[in-house]
N, C-alpha and C positions, 0 to 999 in steps of 0.2 A: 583818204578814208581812215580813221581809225576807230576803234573799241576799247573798251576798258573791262575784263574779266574780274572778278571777285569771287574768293571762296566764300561761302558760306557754310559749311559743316562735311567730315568726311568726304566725298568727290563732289557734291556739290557745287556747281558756281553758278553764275548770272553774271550774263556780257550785257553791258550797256553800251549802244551803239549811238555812235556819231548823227545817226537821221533820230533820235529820242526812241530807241524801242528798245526791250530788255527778254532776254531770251538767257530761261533756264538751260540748263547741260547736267551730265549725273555720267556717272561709270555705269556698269552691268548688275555690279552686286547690289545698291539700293534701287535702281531704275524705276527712279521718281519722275526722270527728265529725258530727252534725247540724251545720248551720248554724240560728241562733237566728231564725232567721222561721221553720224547719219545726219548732220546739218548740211557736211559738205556735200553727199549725194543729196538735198533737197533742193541745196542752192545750186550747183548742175540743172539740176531737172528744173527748177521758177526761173534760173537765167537763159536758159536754150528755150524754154516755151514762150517767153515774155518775148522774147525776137522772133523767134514763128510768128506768134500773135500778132507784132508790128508790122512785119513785112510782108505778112498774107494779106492785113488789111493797105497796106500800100497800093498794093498788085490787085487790091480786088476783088480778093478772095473772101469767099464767107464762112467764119469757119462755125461750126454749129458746139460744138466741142473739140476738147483738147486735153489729152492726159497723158502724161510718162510716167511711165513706171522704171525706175532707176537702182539699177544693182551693182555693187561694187566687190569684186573678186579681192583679196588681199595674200600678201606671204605669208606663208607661215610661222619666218621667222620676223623677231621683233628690229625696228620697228612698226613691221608690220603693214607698210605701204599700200596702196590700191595697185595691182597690178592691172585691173583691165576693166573697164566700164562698161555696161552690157545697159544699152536706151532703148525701149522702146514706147515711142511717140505713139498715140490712137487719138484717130484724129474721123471727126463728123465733120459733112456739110456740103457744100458745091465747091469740091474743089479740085484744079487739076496740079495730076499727080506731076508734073512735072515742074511745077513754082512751088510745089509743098516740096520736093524733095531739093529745090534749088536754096530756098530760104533757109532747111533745115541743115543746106551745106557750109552758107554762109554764116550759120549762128558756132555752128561746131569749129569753122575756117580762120571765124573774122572777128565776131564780136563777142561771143561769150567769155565772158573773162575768167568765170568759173571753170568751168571746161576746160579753158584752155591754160589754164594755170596749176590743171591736173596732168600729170607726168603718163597719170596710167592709158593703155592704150585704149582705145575708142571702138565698142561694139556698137552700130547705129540699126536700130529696123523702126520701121513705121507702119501703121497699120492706116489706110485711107477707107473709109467704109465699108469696112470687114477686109479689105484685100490689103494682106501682108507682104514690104518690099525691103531691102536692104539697101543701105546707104552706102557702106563697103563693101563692093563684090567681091 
């Protein structure tokens, strides 16, 4: 996999990716664009649902919706790391809770590469049709 970054003016840049797609980035002070730490909790949060999403439909599962919401805690000193990743999954449909929370162990376990190529530690909760469960007891 690779990309290719370009500044374009003050923090500005634009990555052009390897699959043809081109994704602005910006620092705090003109925030015209994401800033590249909230890309990496986006991609977290589209790579661990994109595998729910496969393996629920493997298993059967229907899933009606699917949302995370993804927060990243960092140090205070620079530079500035994720110390702890706090997921939570809200999930519709017919599904049982026991293959959504298996899938969503194997996405955080097995295959998310995003995830799991984050150092920081891993808060997991899910929400199944209004009833909230944790992944780490």
């Amino acid at each position: 996999m690779k990309v290719s970054v370009n500044w374009e003016q003050k923090m500005a840049f634009e990555a052009a990716t390897e699959s043809g797609h081109k994704v602005k980035m910006d620092g705090p002070k003109d925030n015209t664009a994401p800033r590249p730490t909230e890309l990496l909790l986006c991609g977290v949060g589209a790579c661990s649902s994109m595998d729910v999403v496969e393996t629920m439909a493997e298993r059967g599962q229907k899933l009606d919706s699917l949302k995370v919401e993804v927060r990243g805690d960092r140090a205070a000193d620079y530079p500035m790391p994720f110390t702890d990743l706090h997921l939570h999954y809200i999930a519709k449909g017919d599904i049982d809770p026991a293959i959504f929370r298996a899938c969503l162990q194997e996405s955080m376990n097995l295959y998310c590469a995003a995830a799991l190529s984050m150092t920081a530690k891993k808060h997991v909760t899910y929400e199944l049709n209004d009833i909230v469960y944790s992944l780490y007891e």
